[in-house]
DODREN-205314 format. One line per field, with one value per residue (C-alpha): residue number from 1; chain; x, y, z. Coordinates in steps of 0.02 Angstrom, whole numbers, plus 50000, padded with zeros to 5 digits. Layout:
BEGIN
num	NUM | ... $
chaine	A | ... $
east	X | ... $
north	Y | ... $
up	Z | ... $
***
This chain:
BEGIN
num	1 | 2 | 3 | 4 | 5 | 6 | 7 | 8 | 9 | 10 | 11 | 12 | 13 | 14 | 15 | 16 | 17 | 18 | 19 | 20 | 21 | 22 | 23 | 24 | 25 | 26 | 27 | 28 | 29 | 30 | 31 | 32 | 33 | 34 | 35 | 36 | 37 | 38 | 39 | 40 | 41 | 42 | 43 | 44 | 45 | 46 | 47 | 48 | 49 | 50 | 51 | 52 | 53 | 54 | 55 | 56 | 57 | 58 | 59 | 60 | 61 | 62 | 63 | 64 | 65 | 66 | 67 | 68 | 69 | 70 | 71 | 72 | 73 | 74 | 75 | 76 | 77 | 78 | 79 | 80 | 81 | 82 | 83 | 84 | 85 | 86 | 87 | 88 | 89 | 90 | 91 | 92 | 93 | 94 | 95 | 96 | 97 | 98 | 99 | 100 | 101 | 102 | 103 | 104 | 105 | 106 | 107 | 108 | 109 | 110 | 111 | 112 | 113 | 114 | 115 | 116 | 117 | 118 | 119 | 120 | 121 | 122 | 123 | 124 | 125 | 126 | 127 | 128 | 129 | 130 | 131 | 132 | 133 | 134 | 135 | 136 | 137 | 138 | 139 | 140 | 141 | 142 | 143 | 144 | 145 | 146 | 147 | 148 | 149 | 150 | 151 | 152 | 153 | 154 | 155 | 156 | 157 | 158 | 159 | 160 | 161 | 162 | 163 | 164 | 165 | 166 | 167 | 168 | 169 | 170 | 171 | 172 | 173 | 174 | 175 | 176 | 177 | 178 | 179 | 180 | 181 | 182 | 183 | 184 | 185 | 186 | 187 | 188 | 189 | 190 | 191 | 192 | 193 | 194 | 195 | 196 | 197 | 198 | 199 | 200 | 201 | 202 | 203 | 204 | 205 | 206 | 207 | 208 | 209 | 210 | 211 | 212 | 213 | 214 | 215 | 216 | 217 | 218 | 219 | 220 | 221 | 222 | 223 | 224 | 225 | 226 | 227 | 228 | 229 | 230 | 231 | 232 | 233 | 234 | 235 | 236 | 237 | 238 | 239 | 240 | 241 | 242 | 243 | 244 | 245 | 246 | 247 | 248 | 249 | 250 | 251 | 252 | 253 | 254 | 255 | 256 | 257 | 258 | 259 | 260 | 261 | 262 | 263 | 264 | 265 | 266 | 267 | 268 | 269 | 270 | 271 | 272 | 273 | 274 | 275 | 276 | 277 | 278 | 279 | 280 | 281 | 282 | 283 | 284 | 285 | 286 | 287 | 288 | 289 | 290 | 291 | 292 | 293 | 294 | 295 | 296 | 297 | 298 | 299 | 300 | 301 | 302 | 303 | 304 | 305 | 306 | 307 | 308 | 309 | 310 | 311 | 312 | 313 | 314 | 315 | 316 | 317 | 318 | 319 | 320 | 321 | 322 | 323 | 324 | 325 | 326 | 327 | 328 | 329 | 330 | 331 | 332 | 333 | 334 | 335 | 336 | 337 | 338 | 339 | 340 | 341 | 342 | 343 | 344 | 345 | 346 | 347 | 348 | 349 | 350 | 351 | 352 | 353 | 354 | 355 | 356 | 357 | 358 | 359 | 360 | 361 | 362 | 363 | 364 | 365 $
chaine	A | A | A | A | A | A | A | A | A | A | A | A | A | A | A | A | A | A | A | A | A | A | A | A | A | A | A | A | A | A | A | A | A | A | A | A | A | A | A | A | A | A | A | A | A | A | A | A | A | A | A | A | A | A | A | A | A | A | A | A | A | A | A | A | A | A | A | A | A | A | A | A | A | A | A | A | A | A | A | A | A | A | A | A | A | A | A | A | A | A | A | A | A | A | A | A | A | A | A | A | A | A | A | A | A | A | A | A | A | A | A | A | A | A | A | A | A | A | A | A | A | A | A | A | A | A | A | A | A | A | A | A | A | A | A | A | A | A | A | A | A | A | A | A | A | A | A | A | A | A | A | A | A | A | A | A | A | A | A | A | A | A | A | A | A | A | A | A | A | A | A | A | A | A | A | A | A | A | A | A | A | A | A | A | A | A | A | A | A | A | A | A | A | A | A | A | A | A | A | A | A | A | A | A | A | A | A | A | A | A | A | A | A | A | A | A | A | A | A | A | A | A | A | A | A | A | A | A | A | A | A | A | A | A | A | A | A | A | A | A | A | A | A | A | A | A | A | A | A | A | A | A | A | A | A | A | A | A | A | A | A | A | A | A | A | A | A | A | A | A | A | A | A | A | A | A | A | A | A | A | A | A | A | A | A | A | A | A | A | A | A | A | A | A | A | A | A | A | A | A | A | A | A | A | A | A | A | A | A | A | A | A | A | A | A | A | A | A | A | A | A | A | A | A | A | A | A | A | A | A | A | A | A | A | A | A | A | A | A | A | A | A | A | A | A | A | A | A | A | A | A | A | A | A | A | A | A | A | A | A | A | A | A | A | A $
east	51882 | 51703 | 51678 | 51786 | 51701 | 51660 | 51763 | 51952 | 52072 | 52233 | 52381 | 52427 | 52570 | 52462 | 52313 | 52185 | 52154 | 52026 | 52017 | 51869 | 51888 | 51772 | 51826 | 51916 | 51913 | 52088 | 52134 | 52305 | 52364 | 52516 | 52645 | 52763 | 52899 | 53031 | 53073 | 53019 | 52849 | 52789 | 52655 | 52586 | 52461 | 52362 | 52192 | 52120 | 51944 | 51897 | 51694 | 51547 | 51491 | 51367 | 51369 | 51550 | 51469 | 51364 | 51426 | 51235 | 51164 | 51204 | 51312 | 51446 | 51416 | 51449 | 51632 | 51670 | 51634 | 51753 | 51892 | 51924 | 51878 | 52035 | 52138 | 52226 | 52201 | 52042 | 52049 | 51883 | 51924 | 51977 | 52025 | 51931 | 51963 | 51848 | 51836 | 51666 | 51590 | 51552 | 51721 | 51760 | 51901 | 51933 | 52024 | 51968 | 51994 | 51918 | 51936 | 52069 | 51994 | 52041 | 51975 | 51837 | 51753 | 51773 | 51695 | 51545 | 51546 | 51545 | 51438 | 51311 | 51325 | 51421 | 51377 | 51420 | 51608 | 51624 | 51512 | 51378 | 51285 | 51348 | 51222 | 51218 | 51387 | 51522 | 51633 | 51814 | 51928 | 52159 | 52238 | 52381 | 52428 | 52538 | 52619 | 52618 | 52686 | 52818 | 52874 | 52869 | 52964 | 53105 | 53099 | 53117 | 53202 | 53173 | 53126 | 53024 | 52923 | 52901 | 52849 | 52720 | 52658 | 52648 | 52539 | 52413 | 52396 | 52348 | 52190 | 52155 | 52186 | 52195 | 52107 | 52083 | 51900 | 51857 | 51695 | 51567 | 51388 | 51308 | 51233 | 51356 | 51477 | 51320 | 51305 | 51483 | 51475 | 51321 | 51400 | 51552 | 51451 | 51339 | 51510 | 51556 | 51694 | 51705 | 51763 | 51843 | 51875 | 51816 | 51910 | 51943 | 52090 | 52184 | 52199 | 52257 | 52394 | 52454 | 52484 | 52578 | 52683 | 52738 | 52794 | 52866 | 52978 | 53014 | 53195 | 53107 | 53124 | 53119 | 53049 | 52874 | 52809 | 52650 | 52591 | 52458 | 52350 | 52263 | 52114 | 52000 | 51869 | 51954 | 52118 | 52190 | 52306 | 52400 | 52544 | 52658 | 52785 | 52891 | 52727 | 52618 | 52470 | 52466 | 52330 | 52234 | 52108 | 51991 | 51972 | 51828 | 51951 | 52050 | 52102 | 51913 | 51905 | 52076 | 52003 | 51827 | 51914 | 52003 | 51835 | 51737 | 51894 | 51919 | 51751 | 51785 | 51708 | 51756 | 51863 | 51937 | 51980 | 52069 | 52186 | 52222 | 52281 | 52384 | 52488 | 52513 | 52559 | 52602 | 52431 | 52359 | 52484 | 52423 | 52260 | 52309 | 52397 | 52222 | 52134 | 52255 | 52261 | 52108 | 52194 | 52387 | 52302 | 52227 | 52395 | 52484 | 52371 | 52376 | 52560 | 52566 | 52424 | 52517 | 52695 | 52625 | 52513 | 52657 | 52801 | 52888 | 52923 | 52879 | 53033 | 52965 | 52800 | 52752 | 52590 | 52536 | 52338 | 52342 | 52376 | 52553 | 52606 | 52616 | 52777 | 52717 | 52545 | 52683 | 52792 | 52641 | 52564 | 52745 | 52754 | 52605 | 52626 | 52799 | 52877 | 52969 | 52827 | 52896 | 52785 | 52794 | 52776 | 52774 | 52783 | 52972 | 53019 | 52935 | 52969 | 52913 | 53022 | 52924 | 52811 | 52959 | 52909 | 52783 | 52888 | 52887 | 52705 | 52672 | 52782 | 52710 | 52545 | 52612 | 52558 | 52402 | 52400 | 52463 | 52277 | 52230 | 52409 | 52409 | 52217 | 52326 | 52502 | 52438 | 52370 | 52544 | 52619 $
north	52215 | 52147 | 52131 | 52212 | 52225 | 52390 | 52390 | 52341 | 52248 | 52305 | 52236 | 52070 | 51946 | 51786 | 51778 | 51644 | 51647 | 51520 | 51492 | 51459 | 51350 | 51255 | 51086 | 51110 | 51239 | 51290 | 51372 | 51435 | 51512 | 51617 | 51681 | 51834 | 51828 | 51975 | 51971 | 51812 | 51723 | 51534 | 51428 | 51386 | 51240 | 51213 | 51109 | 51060 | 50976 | 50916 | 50974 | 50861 | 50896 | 51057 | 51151 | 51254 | 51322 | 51465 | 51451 | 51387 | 51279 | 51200 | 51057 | 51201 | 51284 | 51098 | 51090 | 51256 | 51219 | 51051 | 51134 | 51255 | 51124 | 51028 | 51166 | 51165 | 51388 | 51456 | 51617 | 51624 | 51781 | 51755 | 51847 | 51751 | 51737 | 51672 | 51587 | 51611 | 51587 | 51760 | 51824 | 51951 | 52090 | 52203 | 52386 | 52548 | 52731 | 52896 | 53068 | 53099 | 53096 | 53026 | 52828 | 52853 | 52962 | 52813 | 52692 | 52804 | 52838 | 52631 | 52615 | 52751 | 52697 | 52542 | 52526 | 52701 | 52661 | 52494 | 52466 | 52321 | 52337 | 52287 | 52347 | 52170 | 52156 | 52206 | 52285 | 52336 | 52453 | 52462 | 52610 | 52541 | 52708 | 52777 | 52592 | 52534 | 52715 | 52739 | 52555 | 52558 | 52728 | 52620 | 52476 | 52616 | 52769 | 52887 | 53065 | 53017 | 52909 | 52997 | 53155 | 53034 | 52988 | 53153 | 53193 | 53051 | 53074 | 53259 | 53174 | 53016 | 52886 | 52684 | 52568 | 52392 | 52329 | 52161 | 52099 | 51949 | 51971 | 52010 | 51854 | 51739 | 51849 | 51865 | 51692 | 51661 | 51774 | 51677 | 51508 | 51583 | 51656 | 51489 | 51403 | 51510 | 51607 | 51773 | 51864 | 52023 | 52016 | 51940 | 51958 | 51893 | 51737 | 51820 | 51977 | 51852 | 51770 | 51943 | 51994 | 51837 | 51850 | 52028 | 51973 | 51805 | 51897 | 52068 | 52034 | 52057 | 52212 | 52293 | 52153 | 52094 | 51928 | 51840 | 51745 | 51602 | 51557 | 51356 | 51329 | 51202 | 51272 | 51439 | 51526 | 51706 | 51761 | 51932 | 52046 | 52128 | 52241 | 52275 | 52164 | 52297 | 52229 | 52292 | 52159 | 52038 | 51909 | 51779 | 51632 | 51519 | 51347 | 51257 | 51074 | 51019 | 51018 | 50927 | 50796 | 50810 | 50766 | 50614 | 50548 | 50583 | 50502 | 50352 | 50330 | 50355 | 50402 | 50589 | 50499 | 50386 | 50506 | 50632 | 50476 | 50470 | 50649 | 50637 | 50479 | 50564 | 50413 | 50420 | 50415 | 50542 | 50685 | 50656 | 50701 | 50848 | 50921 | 50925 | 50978 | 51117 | 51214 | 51322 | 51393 | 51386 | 51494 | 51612 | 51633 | 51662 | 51798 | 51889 | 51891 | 51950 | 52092 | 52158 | 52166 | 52242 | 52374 | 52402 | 52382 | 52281 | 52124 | 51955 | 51881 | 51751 | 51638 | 51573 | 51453 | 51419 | 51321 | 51131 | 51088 | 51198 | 51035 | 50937 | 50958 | 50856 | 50960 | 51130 | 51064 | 51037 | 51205 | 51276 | 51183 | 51230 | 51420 | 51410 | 51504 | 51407 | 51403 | 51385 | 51311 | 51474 | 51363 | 51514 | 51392 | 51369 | 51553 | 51513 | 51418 | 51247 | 51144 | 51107 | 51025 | 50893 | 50702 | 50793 | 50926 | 50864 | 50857 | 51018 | 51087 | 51001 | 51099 | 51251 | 51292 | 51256 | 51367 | 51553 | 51597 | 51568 | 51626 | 51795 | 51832 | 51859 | 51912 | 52106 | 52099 | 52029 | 52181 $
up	50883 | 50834 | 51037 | 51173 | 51361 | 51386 | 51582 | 51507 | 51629 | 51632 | 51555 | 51614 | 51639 | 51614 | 51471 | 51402 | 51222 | 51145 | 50968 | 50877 | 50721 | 50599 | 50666 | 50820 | 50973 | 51076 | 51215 | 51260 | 51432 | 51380 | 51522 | 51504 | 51614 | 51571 | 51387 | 51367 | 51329 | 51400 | 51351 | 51498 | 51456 | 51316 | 51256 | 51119 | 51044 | 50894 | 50875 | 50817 | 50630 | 50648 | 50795 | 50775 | 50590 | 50665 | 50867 | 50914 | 51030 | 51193 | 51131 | 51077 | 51230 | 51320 | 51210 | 51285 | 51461 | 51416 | 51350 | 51468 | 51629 | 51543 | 51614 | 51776 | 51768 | 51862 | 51740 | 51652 | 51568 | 51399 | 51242 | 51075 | 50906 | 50761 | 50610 | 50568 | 50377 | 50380 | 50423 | 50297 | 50276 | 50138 | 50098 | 50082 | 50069 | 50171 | 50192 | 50306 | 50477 | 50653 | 50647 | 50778 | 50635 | 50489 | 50609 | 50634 | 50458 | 50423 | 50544 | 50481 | 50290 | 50264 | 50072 | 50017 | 50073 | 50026 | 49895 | 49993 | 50146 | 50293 | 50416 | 50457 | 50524 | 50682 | 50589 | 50658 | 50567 | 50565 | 50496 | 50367 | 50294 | 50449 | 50476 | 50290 | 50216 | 50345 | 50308 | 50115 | 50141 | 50237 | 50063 | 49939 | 49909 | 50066 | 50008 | 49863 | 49940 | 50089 | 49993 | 49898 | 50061 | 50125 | 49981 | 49987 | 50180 | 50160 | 50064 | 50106 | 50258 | 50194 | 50321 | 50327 | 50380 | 50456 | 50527 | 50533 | 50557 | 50721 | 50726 | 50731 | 50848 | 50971 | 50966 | 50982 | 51150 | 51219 | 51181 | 51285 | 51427 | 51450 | 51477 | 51614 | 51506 | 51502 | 51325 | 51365 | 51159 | 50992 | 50850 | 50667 | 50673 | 50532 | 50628 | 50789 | 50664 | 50615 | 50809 | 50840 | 50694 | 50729 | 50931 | 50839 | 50719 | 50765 | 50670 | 50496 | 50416 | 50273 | 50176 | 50129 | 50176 | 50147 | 50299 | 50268 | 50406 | 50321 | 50447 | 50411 | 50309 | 50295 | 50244 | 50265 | 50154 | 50234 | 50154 | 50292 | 50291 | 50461 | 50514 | 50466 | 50360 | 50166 | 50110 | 50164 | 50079 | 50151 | 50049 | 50098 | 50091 | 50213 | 50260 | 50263 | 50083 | 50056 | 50169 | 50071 | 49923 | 49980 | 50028 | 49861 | 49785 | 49882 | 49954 | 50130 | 50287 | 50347 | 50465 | 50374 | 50258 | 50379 | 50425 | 50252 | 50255 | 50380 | 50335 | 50170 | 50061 | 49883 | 49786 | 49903 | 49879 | 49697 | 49768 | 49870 | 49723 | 49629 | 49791 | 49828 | 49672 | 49689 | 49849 | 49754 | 49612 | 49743 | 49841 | 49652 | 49593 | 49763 | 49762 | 49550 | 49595 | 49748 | 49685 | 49528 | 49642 | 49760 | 49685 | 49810 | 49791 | 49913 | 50025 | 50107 | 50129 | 50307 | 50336 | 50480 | 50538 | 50558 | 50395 | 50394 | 50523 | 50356 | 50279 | 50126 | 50106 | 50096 | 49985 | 49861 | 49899 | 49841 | 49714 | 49649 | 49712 | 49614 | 49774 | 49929 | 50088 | 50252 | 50421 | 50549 | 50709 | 50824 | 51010 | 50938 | 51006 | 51178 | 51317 | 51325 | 51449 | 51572 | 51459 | 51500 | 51401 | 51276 | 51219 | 51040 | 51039 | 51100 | 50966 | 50821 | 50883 | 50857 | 50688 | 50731 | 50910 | 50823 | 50822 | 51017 | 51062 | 50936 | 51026 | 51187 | 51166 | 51139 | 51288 | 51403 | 51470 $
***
């Protein structure tokens, strides 16, 4: 976590996640009630041009305060994730040693470990070698590969490391506070998307699947395995820039343009497909240097983020991928019925909720 309240509240039946995105904020108040989960109630605002890019100022701090007043819950305490233009994750590799120890050791001498300071930065650190072994054990033959991991464990321990820079998270947490909401966590959205994908489908095993999470000026692009993380890249492009391109095209006003997006006629799916392809190459060499790396071999591609709501703008990321891509709309596995007349439109949301709901489902008991 880049934040966690040091006093920890128990486990919980009822949680608040907010999302933080480049364009809109979200809050989600997620129920558990026995085996199943309920969305609760939901909001959503779409910011003013500036003030979500570094979390600053009181107008953000106003949106906040808005967004959560538009919910009929009191709770205040909320679990947060960010997409901040900092956001970074990468992989690395340490002496074998209990995790406390690498995060000291990060923390101590970020640059010796992964080659550029980040002295600068929260930084947050998952173990993949005890998931991501004991799961690629499971995909290929047993012994061998469990002697291999043996082996490499004796030596080494694989971590992935995520962070953003202090200042934006500590202004993130002040915006937060001067709204009256109380973070008991921060965290990256593309470690949010992973948790919700691994409670929305705990049926997939054995098989590697990329999971896409398109925000709107950002995109994660994660590997899992029995939803255990192999990879996972950050690429600095989202639905902003298919909209930016619309406008250079066409001449258009920002919100002109975004209308244009979402209608989706005929001459501007010509434009998505030459907006789209610097993420479509991104998401093609990812998938050629893991399954050459790994030797497994990619299943399945989910996307979820606002722009996964757009059946057309999938269909020309596949196309261009070369691989089938699928919208995950994780609100389809919970319950939504009391939501009664606006079912429909709560579920055509749900690509765009996974990050405020995966910042709270670890956290339902």
């Amino acid at each position: 976590m880049l934040f966690r309240r040091n006093k920890q509240r128990n486990k919980c039946d009822v949680a608040l996640g907010i999302d933080l995105g480049a364009s809109q904020i979200k809050a989600a108040v997620v129920r558990r009630q026995k085996d199943k989960l309920e969305l609760v109630e939901y909001a959503v605002r779409s910011l003013p041009v500036g003030p979500a890019k570094a979390y600053k100022g009181p107008e953000f701090a106003t949106e906040l305060q808005q967004l959560v007043d538009g919910l009929k819950t009191s709770e205040r305490h909320a679990f947060v994730t960010i997409s901040c233009s900092s956001a970074m994750v990468c992989q690395a590799e340490f002496p074998a040693a209990p995790l406390a120890e690498i995060k000291s050791a990060l923390k101590l001498n970020s640059s010796g470990y992964l080659r550029r300071d980040f002295s600068a930065y929260y930084l947050d650190v998952f173990e993949l070698k005890k998931g991501a072994e004991e799961a690629k054990g499971k995909a290929k033959d047993k012994d061998k590969a469990k002697d291999s991991a043996k082996t490499k464990d004796s030596a080494k321990s694989s971590v992935l490391v995520g962070g953003a820079t202090k200042e934006e998270v500590d202004a993130c947490r002040d915006a937060l506070e001067a709204a009256k909401i109380k973070p008991e966590v921060i965290e990256l959205a593309a470690v949010s998307v992973i948790n919700a994908f691994q409670v929305g489908h705990p049926e997939i095993k054995d098989e590697v699947v990329v999971l896409i999470d398109i925000g709107a000026c950002m995109t994660s692009i994660n590997f899992l395995l029995n939803g255990v993380p192999l990879i996972t890249r950050i690429m600095h492009f989202g639905g902003a820039q298919l909209s930016d391109y619309i406008g250079q095209v066409l001449v258009l006003k920002p919100n002109e343009a975004e209308d244009e997006k979402r209608k989706m006629s005929g001459p501007i799916q010509e434009l998505v497909k030459t907006a789209i392809s610097p993420l479509a190459r991104e998401i093609r060499s990812s998938i050629d240097f893991f399954e050459r790396q790994h030797d497994l071999h990619v299943r399945q591609i989910y996307a979820c983020g606002g722009s996964a709501s757009s059946p057309q703008i999938l269909a020309i990321l596949g196309e261009a991928v070369g691989a089938h891509v699928e919208c995950w709309n994780l609100i389809e596995t919970f319950d939504v019925s009391h939501f009664n007349g606006e079912t429909q439109r709560v579920l055509a949301l749900g690509p765009s909720l996974a990050a405020a709901v995966g910042a709270v489902v670890p956290q339902l008991s």
